[in-house]
C-alpha positions as CSV (number, residue, x, y, z in Angstrom):
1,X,-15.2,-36.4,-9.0
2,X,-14.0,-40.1,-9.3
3,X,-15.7,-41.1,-6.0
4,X,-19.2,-38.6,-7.0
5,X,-19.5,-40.6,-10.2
6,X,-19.2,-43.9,-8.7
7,X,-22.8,-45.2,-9.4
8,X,-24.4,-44.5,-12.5
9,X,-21.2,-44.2,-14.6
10,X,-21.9,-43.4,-18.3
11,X,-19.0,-42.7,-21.2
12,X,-21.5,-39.7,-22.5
13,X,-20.4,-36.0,-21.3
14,X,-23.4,-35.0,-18.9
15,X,-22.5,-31.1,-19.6
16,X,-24.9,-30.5,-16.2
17,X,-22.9,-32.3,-14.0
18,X,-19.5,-29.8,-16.0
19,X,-22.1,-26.9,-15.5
20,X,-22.8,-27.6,-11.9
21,X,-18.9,-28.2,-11.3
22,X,-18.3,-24.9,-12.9
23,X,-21.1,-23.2,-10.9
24,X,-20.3,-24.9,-7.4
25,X,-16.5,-23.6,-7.8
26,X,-17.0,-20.0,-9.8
27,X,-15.2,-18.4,-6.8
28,X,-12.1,-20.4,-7.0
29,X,-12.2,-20.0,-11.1
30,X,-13.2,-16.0,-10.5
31,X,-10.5,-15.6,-7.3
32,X,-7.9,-17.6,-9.7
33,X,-8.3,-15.7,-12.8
34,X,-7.8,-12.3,-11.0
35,X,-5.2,-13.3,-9.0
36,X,-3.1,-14.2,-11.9
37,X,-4.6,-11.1,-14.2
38,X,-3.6,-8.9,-11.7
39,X,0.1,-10.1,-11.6
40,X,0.2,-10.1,-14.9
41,X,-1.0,-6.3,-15.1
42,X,1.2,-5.6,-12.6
43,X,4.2,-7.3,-14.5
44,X,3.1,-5.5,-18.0
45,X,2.7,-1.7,-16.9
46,X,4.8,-1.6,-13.4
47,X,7.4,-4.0,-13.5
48,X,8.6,-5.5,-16.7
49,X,11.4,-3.0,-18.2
50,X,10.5,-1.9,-22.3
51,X,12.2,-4.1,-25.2
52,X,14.0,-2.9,-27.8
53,X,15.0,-4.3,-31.3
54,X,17.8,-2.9,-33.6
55,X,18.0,-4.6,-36.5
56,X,20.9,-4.8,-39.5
57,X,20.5,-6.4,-42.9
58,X,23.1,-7.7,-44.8
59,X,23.3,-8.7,-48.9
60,X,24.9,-11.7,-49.6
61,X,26.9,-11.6,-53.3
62,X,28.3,-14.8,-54.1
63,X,31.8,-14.2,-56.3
64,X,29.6,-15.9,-59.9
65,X,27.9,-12.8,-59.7
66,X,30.7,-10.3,-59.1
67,X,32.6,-11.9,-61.9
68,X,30.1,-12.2,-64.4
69,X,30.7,-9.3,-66.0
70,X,34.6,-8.6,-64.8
71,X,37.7,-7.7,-66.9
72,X,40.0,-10.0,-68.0
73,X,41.9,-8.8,-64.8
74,X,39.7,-10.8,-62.5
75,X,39.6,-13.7,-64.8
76,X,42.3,-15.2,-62.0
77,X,40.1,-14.5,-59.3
78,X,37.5,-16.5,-60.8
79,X,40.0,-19.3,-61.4
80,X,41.7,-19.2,-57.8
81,X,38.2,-19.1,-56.3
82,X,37.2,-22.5,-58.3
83,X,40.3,-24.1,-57.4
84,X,40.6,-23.0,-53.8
85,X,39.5,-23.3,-50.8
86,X,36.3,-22.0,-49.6
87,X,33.1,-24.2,-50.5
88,X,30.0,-22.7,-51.4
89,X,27.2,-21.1,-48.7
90,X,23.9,-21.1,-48.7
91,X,22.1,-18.7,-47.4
92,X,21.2,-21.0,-44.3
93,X,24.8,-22.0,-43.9
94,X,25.2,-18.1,-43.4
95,X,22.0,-17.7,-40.7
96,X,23.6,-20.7,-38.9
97,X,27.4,-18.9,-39.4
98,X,26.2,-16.2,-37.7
99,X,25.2,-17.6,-34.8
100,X,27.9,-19.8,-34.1
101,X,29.5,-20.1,-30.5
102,X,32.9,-18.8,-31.8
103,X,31.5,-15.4,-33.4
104,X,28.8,-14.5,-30.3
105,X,32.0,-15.1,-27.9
106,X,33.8,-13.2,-29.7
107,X,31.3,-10.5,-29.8
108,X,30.8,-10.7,-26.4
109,X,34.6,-10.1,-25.6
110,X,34.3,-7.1,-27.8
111,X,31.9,-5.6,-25.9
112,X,33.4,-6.7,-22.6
113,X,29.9,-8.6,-21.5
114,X,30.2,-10.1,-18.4
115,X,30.2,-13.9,-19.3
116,X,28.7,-15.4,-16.2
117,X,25.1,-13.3,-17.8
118,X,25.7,-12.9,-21.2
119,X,26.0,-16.5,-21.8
120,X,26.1,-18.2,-25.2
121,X,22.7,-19.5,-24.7
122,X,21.3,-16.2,-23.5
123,X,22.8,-14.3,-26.5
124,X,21.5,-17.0,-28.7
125,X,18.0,-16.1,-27.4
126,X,18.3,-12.5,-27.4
127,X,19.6,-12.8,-31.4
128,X,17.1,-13.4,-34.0
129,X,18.6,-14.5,-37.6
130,X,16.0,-15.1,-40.6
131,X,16.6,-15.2,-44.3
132,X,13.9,-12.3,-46.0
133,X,11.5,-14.6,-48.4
134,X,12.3,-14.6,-52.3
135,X,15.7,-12.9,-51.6
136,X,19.6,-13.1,-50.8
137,X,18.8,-10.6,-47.6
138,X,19.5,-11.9,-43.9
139,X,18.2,-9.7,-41.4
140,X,20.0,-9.6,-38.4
141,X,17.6,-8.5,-34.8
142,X,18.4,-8.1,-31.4
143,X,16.4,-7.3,-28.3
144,X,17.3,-6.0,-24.8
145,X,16.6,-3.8,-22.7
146,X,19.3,-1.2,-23.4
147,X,18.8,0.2,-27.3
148,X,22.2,1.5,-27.6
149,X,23.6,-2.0,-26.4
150,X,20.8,-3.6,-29.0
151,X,22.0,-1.8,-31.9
152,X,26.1,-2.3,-30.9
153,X,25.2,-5.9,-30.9
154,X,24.1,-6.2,-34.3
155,X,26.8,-3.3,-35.3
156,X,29.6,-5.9,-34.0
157,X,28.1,-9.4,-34.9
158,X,28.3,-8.0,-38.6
159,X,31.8,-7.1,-38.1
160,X,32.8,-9.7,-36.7
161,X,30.6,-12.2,-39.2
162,X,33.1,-10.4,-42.1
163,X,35.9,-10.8,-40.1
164,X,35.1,-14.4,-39.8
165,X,34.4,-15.0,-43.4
166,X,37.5,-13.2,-44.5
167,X,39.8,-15.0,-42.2
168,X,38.0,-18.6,-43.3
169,X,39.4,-17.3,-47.1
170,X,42.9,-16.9,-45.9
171,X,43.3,-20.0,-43.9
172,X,41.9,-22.1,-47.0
173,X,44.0,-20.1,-49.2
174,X,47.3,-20.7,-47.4
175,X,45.8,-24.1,-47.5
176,X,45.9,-24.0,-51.6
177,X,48.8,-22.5,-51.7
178,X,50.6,-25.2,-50.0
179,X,49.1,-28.2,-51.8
180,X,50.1,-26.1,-54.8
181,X,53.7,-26.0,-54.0
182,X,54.0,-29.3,-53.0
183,X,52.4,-30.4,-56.3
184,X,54.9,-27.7,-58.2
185,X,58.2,-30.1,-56.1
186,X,56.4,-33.3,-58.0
187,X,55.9,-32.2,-61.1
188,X,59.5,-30.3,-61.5
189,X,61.0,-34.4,-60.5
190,X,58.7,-35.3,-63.1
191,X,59.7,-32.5,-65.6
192,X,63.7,-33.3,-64.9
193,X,63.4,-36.9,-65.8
194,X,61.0,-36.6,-68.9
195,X,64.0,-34.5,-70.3
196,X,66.5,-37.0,-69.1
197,X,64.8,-39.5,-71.0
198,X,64.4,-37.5,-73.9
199,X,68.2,-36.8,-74.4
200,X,69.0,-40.4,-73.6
201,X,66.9,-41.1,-76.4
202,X,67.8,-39.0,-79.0
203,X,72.1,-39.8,-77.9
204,X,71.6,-43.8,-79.0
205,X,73.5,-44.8,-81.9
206,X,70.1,-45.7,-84.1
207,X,68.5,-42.6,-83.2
208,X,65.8,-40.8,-85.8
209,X,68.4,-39.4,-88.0
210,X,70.7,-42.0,-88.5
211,X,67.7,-44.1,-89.4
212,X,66.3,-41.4,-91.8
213,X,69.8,-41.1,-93.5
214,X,70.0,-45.5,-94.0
215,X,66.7,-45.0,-95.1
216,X,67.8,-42.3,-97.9
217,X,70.8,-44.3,-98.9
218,X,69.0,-47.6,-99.0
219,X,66.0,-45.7,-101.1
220,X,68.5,-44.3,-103.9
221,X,70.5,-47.7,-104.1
222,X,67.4,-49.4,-104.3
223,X,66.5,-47.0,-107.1
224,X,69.7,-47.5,-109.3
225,X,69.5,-50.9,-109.0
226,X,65.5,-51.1,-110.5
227,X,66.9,-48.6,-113.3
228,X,70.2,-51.1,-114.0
229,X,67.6,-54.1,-114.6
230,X,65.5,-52.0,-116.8
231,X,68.6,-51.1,-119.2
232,X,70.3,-54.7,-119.3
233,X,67.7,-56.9,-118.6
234,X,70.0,-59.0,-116.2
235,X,67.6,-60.6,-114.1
236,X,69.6,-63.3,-112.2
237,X,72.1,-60.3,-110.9
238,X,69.7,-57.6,-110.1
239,X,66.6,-59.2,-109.0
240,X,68.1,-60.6,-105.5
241,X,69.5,-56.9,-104.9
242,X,66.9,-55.3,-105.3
243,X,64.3,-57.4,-103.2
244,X,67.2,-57.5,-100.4
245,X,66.7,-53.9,-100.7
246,X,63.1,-53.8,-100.3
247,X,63.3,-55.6,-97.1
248,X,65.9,-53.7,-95.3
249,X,63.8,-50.3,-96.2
250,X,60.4,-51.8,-95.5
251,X,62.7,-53.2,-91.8
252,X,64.3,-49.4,-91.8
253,X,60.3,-48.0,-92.0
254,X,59.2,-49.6,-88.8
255,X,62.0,-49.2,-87.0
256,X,61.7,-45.4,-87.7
257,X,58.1,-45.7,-86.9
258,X,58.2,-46.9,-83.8
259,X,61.3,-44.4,-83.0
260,X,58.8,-41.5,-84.2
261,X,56.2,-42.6,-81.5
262,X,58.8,-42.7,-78.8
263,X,59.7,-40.1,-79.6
264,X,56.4,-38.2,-79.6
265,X,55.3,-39.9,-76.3
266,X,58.5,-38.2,-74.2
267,X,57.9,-34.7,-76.2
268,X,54.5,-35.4,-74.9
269,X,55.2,-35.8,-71.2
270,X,57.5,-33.1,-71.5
271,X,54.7,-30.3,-72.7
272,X,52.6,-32.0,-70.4
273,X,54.6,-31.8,-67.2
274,X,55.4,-27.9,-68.5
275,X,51.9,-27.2,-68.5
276,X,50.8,-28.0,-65.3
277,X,53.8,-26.9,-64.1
278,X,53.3,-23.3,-65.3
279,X,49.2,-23.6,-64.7
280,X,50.1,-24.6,-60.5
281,X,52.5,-21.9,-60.6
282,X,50.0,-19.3,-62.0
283,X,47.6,-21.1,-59.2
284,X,50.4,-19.5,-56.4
285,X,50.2,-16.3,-58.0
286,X,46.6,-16.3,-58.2
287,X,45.8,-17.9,-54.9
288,X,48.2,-15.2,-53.5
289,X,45.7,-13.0,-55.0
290,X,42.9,-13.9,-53.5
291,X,44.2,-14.7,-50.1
292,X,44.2,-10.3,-50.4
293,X,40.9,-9.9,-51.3
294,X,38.2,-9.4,-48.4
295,X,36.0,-12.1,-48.4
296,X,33.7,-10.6,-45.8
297,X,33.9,-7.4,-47.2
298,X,32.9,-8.6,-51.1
299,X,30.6,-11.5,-50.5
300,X,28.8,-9.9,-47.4
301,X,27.4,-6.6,-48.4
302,X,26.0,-5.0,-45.6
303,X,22.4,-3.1,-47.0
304,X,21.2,-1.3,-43.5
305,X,23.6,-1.4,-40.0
306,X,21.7,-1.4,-36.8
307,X,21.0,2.1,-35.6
308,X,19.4,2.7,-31.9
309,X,15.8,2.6,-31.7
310,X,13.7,4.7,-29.9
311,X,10.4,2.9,-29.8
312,X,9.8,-0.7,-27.5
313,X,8.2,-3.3,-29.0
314,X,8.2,-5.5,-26.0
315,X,6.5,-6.5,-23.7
316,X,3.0,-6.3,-25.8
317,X,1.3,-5.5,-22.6
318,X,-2.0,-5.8,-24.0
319,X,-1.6,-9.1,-25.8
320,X,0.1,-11.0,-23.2
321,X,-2.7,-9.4,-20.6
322,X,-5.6,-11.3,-22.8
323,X,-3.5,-14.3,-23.0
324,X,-2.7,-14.2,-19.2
325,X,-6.7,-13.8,-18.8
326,X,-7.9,-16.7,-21.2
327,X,-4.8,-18.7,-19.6
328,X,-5.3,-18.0,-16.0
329,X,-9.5,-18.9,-16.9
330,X,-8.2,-22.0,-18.7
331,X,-6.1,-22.8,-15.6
332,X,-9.1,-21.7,-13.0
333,X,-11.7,-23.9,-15.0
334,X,-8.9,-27.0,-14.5
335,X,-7.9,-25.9,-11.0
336,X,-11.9,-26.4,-10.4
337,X,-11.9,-29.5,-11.6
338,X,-9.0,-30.9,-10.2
339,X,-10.8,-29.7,-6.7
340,X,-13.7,-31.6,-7.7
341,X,-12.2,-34.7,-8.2
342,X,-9.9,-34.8,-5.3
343,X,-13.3,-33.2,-2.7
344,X,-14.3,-36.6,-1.3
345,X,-16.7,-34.1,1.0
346,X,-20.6,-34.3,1.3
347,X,-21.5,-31.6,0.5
348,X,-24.7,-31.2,-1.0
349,X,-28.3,-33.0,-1.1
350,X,-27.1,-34.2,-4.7
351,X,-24.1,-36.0,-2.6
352,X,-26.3,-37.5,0.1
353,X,-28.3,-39.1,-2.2
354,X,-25.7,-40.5,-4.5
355,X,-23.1,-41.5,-2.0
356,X,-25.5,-42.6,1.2
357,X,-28.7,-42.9,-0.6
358,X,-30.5,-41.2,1.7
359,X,-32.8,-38.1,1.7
360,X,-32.1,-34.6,2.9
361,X,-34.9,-33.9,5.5
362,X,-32.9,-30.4,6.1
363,X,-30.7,-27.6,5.1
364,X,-29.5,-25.6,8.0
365,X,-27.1,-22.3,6.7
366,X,-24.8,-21.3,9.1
367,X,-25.4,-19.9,12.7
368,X,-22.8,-17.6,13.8
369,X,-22.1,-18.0,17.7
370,X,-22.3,-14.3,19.5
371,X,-22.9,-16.3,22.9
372,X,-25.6,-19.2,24.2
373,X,-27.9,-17.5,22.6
374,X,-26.7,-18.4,19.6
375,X,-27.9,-22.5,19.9
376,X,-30.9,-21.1,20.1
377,X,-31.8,-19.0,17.3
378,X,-35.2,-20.1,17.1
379,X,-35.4,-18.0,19.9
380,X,-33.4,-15.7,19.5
381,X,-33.8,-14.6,16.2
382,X,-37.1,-16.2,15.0
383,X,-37.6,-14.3,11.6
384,X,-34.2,-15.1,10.7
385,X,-33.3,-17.6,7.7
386,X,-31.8,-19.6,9.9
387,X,-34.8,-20.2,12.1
388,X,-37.0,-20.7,8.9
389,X,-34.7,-23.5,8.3
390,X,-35.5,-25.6,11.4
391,X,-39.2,-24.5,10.8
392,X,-38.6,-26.4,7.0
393,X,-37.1,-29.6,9.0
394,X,-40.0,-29.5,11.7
395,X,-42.6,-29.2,8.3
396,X,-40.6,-32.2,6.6
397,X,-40.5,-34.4,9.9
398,X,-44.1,-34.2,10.3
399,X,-44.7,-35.6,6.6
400,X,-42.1,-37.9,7.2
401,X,-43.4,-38.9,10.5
402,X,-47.3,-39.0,9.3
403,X,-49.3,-42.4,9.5
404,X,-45.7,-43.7,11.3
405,X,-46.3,-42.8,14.8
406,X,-42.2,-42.0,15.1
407,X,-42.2,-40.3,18.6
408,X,-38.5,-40.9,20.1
409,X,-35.4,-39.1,17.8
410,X,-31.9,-39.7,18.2
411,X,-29.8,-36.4,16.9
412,X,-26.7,-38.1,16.0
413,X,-23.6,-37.3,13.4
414,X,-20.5,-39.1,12.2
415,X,-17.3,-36.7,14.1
416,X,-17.3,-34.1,15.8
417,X,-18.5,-30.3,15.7
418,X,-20.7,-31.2,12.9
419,X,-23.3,-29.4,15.0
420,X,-25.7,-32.1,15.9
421,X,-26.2,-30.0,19.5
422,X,-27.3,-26.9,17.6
423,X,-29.9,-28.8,15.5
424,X,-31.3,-31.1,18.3
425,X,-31.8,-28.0,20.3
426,X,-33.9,-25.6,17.5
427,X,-35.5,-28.6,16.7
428,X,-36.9,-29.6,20.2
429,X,-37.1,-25.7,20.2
430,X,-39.7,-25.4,16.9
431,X,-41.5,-28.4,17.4
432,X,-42.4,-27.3,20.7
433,X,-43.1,-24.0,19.0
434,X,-46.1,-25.8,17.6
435,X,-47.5,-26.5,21.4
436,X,-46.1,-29.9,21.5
437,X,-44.6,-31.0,24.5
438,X,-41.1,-32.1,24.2
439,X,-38.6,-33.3,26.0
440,X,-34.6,-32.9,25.2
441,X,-32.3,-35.4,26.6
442,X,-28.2,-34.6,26.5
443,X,-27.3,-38.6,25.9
444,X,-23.6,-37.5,25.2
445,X,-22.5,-38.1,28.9
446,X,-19.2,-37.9,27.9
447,X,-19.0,-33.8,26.5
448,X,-22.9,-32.5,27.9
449,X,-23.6,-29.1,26.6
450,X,-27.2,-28.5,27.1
451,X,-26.7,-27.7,30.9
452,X,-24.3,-24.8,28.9
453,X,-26.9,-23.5,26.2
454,X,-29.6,-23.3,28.5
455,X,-27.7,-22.1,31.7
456,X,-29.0,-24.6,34.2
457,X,-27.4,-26.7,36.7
458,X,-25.8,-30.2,35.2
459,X,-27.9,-33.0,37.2
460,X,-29.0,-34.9,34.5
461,X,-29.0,-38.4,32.4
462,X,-25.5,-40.3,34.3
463,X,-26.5,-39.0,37.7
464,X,-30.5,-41.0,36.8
465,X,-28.8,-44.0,35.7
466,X,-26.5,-44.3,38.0
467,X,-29.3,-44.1,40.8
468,X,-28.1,-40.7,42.6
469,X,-31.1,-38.5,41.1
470,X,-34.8,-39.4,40.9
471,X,-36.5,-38.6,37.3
472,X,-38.5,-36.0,39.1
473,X,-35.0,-34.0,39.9
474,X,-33.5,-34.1,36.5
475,X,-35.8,-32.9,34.6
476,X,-35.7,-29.1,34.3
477,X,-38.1,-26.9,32.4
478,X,-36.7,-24.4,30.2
479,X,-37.3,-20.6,29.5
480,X,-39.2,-21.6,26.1
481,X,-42.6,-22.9,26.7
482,X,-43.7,-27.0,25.9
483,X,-39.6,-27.6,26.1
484,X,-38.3,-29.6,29.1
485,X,-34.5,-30.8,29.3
486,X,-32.6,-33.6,30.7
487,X,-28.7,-32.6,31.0
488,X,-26.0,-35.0,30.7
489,X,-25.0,-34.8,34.3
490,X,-21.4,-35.8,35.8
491,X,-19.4,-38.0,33.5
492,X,-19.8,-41.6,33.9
493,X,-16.8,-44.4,33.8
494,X,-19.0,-46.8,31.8
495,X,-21.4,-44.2,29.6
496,X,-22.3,-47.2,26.8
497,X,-23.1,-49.3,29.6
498,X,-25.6,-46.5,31.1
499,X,-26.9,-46.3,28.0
500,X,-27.5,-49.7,27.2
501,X,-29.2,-50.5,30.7
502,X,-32.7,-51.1,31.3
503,X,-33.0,-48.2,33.4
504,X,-33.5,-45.8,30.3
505,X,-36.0,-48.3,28.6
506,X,-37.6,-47.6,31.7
507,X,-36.8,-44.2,31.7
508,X,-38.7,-44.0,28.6
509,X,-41.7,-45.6,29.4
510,X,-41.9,-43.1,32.5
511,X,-41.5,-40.4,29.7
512,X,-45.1,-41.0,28.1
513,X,-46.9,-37.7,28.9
514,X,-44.4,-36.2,26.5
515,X,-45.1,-36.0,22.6
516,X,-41.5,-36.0,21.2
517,X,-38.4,-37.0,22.7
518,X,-35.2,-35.6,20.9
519,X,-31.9,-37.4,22.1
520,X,-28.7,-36.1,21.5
521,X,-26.1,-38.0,21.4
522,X,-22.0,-38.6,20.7
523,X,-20.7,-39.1,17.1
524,X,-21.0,-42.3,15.7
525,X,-17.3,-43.2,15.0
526,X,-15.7,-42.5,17.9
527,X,-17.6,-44.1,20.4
528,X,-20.7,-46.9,20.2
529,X,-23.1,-45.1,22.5
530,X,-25.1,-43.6,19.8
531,X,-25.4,-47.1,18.4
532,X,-26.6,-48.4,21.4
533,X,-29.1,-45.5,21.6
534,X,-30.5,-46.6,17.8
535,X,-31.6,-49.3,19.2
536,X,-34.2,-47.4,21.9
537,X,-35.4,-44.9,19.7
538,X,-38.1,-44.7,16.7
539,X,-36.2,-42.5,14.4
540,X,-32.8,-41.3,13.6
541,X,-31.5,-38.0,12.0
542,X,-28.1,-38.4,11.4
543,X,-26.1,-34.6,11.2
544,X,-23.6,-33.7,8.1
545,X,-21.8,-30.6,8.3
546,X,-21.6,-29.9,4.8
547,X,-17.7,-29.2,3.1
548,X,-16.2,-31.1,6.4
549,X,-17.3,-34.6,6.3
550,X,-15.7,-37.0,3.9
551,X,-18.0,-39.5,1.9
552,X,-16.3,-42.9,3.6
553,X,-16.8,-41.6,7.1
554,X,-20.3,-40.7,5.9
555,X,-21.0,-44.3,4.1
556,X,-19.2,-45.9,7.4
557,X,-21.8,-43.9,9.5
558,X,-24.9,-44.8,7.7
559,X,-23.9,-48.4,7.4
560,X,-23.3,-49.0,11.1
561,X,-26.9,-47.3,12.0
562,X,-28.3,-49.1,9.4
563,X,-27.4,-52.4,11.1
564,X,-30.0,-51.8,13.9
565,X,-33.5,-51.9,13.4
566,X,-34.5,-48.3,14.2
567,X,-35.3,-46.2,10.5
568,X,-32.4,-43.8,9.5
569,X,-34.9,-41.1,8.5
570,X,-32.8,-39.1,6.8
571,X,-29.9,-36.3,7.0
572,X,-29.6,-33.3,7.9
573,X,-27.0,-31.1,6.2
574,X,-25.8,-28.6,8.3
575,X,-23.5,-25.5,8.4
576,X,-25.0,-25.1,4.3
577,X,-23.8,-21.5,2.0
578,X,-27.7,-20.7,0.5
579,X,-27.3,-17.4,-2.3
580,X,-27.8,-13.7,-1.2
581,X,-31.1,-14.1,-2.9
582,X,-32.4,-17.0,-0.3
583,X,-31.7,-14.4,2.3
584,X,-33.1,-11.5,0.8
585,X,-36.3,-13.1,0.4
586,X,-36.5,-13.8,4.3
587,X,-35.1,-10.2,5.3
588,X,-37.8,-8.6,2.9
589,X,-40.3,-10.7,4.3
590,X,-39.3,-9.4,7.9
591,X,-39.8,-6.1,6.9
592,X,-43.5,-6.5,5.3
């Protein structure tokens, strides 16, 4: 479409132009979306195997709420629980748990799956793990072909999933249990020296009690010697006793003070060292504990196991049939487009005109070849569509041609088999129809055909201008009345310089009792005798075969003919698909 939208560009949508696309490729789009429909009918009911799901569904319990409401017998579990090993799970750390590469391939040993298909990726696709909304549920589905194998799958992924959670459990509490002992080694050092100290203390010589019994003895002699001054009044002697007194049990306080805290700081240590001695060691007995208890079996509660199913739920043959159809029209609607834009073809008048700028003087459908005959199907078969065709280009000629005089045509093309013989023939044919007389020249020395279509001997156009044959000898008359031909003859070394001789200008002006002159002549591109014969005629209809020709030859074409003087009346589209309806019309008429 890039090269049909190259004039008159515009960012608006025209939805025409989509509609027209749309119309002009429907059989692609139609052939496309059954094509595809029917595989995918044929995949959905013949070929593609039923899928079934089992499915398991498991209760997770963490151990809060088992213990909530335990005996003071499980008080320890609690308390190993806390202080060991395993950290708290989500429920999406269990979905991702269960489908982690160690448990499938472990579950696929079980089963004894044979690992080159049952590979971790594929069993992670076949397994479906999903938490169920606003609850501590995880359902647990599997699909496959084979429901016994389904629900085994999900049978064994539980088990093993417990398995697994149990055995995390022991290997964390072994785990505690070792950190345990080691700290129970530190803390018995620390324990044996604390009491070390403590005895060492309490053996020195100034230890608590000697100081409490100093104390005692300084406190009564101090007292004796206050009630001695108070009977004799003897200052000077009893005063300095008593205040030396005073000093050594106010010096006898702090040291027993400070002997006190010592004192209280080794007790200290030592309760403390005992304590967490005896709370690590109840941490052995307890972690011992719950290294026994099953994890898998008391966190993960299993609600529903897997049983086999008995009904598919796959493939949803209906549902993927109306996606493959709204797909595969989706697809066929692109596919047309993408045709679009890559067809660089002329193919219709729409094209001529956009991409030549030239009109369409004439549709011609397409002429199916039994024999000769066929070139001629104006005569042949003159009811036919394809006669009223040429009858259409004779009736836009001679509007074309009125007030102009135009009485010389060269029947030219771009390549090839684009059919410019067939139309230069019906046309000479139904103009003569009309009781014109017309003469048909084959100017393509190089291939001649007419001598072919109208089964005549080949002395014609090269043989004239080469000065073997007087104009009187080549020119034959033909079966069809008013319709005189002039064959290519033998083929020339030097055709474009035949051509270009003034021997056919005055060929031509011997040809003045005739009222049309049709030349047919080789394709443009190829070889320049056609534009050497633009230059001797009035008029030239240039020949399209529509689907075949691409637009650059086309343009090439029209701008190399336009470089001579003659008029480039117009094209002719040739070899064109018209609807049943166009045909109808014609065969109905036949029968009236």
């Amino acid at each position: 479409m890039e090269n049909k939208k190259a004039s008159g560009y515009s960012d608006e949508i025209d939805f025409s132009e989509l509609l027209k696309v749309l119309l002009k490729r429907k059989w692609v789009i139609i052939a496309f979306t059954l094509i595809t429909l029917s595989i995918s009918i044929l995949l959905n009911l013949f070929v593609l195997p039923p899928i079934y799901e089992a499915k398991g569904v498991l209760m997770v319990v963490y151990p809060e709420e088992r213990l909530e409401h335990a005996g003071e017998e499980l008080i320890m579990e609690r308390l190993a629980q806390k202080l060991a090993a395993l950290p708290p799970m989500t429920l999406e750390t269990y979905v991702g748990q269960l489908k982690n590469e160690p448990l499938l391939e472990s579950m696929a040993k079980k089963l004894k799956f044979d690992e080159k298909k049952y590979t971790l990726k594929y069993l992670k696709k076949k397994i479906t793990v999903d938490i169920v909304s606003d609850t501590n549920l995880i359902e647990i589905k599997v699909k496959d072909k084979d429901p016994a194998r389904a629900a085994l799958m999900v049978n064994t992924l539980i088990e093993n999933f417990q398995e697994f959670i149990a055995e995390k459990n022991r290997e964390r509490m072994g785990q505690s249990q070792k950190i345990f002992r080691e700290q129970l080694v530190l803390i018995e050092k620390e324990l044996v020296q604390a009491k070390k100290n403590l005895n060492d203390f309490l053996g020195k010589p100034r230890n608590i009690s000697y100081l409490e019994q100093e104390l005692k003895t300084k406190q009564e002699a101090l007292t004796n010697n206050q009630r001695a001054l108070a009977q004799t009044q003897n200052e000077t002697f009893y005063v300095p006793i008593i205040r030396r007194l005073e000093n050594e049990i106010q010096q006898l306080h702090t040291e027993l003070l400070e002997k006190q805290w010592e004192y209280q700081r080794l007790t200290q240590e030592i309760e403390r060292l005992e304590y967490n001695y005896n709370l690590f060691a109840n941490q052995i007995t307890q972690t011992r504990i719950f290294q026994s208890i099953d994890l898998g079996q008391s966190n993960i509660m299993i609600v529903t196991e897997a049983t086999e199913p008995t009904i598919p739920v796959g493939p949803e043959k209906e549902r993927n049939i109306v996606i493959t159809m709204v797909v595969s029209l989706i697809l066929g609607v692109s596919l047309a487009f993408i045709m679009e834009l890559f067809d660089n073809k002329v193919i219709d008048a729409e094209d001529v005109k956009q991409h030549l700028d030239l009109p369409v003087v004439g549709k011609i459908p397409r002429i199916k070849f039994k024999n000769n005959n066929g070139y001629l199907i104006t005569a042949a078969d003159p009811k036919s569509p394809e006669a009223e065709a040429f009858r259409i280009l004779r009736t836009n000629l001679y509007y074309e041609n009125l007030n102009q005089g135009l009485r010389k045509f060269l029947v030219t093309s771009a390549g090839c088999a684009e059919g410019k013989s067939t139309v230069a023939v019906n046309l000479a044919n139904v103009v003569a129809q009309t009781g014109k007389k017309v003469l048909l020249i084959d100017a393509d020395m190089r291939k001649p055909t007419l001598h072919q279509i109208f089964e005549v001997d080949n002395l014609g156009l090269a043989d004239y201008l080469e000065g073997e044959r007087a104009l009187e000898e080549i020119i034959q008359k033909t079966k069809l009345a008013s319709l005189d031909i002039i064959t290519g003859g033998k083929n020339p070394l030097n055709p474009s310089e035949l051509l270009g001789s003034d021997k056919l200008n005055r060929l031509f002006v011997s040809l003045d009792d005739y009222d049309y002159i049709f030349l047919d002549s080789p394709p443009v591109i190829p070889v320049t005798d056609a534009l050497v014969l633009a230059e001797k005629v009035d008029g030239i209809l240039m020949v399209i075969n529509s689907k075949k020709m691409p637009v650059h030859l086309a343009r090439q074409t029209v701008e190399l003919l336009q470089k001579s003087q003659t008029k480039l009346i117009g094209v002719i589209l040739n070899n064109v698909r018209f609807t049943k309806g166009y045909y109808r019309y014609y065969h109905n008429g036949e029968r009236k």
